[in-house]
N, C-alpha and C positions, 0 to 999 in steps of 0.2 A: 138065598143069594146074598153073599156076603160082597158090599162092595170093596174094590181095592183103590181106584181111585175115582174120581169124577171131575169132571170138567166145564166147570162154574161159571166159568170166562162166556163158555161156549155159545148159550142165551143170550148172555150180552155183545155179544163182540158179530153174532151171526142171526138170522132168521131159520132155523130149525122145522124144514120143510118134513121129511121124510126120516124114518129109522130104521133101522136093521141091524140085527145081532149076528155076528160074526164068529167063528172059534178060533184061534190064532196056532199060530206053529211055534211053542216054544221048547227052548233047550233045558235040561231038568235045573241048572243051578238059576236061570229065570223064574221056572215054578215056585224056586224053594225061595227067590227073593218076593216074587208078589203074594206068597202066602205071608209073610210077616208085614205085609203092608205098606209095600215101601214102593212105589211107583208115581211117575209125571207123566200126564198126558196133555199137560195144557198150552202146549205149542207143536201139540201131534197133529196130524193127516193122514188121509190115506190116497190113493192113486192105484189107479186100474194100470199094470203096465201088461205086454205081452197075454189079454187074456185071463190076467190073476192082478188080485187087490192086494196093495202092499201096506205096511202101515209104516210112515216113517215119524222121526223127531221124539219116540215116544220111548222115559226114561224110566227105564227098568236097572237100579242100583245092581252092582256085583254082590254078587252071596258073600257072606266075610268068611265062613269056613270055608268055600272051594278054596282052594290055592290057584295051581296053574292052571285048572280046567274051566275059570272064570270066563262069561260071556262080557261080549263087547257091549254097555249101556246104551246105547244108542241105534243100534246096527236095523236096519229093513227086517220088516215082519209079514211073513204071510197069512192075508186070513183067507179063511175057511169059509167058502160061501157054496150056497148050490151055480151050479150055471146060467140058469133065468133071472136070476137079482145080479149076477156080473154082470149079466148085458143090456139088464136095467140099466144098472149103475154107468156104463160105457154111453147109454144116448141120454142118459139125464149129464151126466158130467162133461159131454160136449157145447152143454147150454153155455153162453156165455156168463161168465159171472155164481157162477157151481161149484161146489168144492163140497170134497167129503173130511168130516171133523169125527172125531173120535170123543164121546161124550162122556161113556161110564165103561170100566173094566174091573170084571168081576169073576167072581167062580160061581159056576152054574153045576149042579155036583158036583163032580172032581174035576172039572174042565174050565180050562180056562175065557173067559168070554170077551168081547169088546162090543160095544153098541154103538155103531157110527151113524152120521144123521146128515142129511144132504142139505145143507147150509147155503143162502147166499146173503153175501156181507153187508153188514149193515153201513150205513154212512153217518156222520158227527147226528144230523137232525135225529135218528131213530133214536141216537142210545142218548141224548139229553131228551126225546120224548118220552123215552121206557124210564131214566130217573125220574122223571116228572110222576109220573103213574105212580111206579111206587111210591113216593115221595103223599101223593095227595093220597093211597090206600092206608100207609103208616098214620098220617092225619087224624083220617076216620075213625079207625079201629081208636084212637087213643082218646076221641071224641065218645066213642059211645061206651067206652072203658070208663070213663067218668062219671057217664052217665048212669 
């Protein structure tokens, strides 16, 4: 599993409750861009609408060899889920304060994947608590490296 992009922010910026792998619906000159590596996911989401999970905000560059047949970078993505994780997802995402985050996108054989993680937001005290943390494990390690 080769990754194509991941979403680094994602830990920091949310509490990463829950995961699930997803297949997405893409058009072949999207394949042919996240096969070279070139994708943003780090202001993506996704949203249950009508029954189906959508993926938006997530930046899949235009192929440079298509010409006219070029995909829209931006445009809504459907993923691929069975029907008992959408209806998961539909009564865990009516919790207040829930949101689905798009963490890693990848090729799992020749398909393309996404792993989204049911997130809820962190506030200023966690993410100067979670620097703190790292901050005093960096410490340590560099303590007993000396040592």
């Amino acid at each position: 599993m080769a990754d194509v992009a991941t979403n680094r922010q994602a830990s920091y910026r949310y509490h990463l409750l829950e995961r699930w792998e997803a297949g997405l619906v893409l058009t072949g000159t999207e394949v042919k861009s996240l096969r070279g590596g070139k994708a943003q996911i780090k202001d993506g989401y996704a949203a249950v609408r009508d029954g189906e999970v959508w993926l938006y905000n997530v930046h899949i560059p235009p192929y440079a060899p298509a010409t006219r047949e070029n995909h829209e970078p931006e445009r809504p993505r459907k993923l691929l889920m069975h029907r008992r994780e959408i209806e998961r997802l539909i009564g865990k995402t009516k919790e207040k304060g829930l949101t689905l985050v798009p963490t890693r996108l990848y090729f799992k054989d020749s398909h393309a994947k996404v792993e989204i993680a049911l997130a809820r937001g962190k506030d200023v005290g966690d993410k100067r608590q979670a620097i703190k943390e790292r901050e005093m494990r960096r410490e340590m390690e560099r303590a007993v490296r000396v040592r």
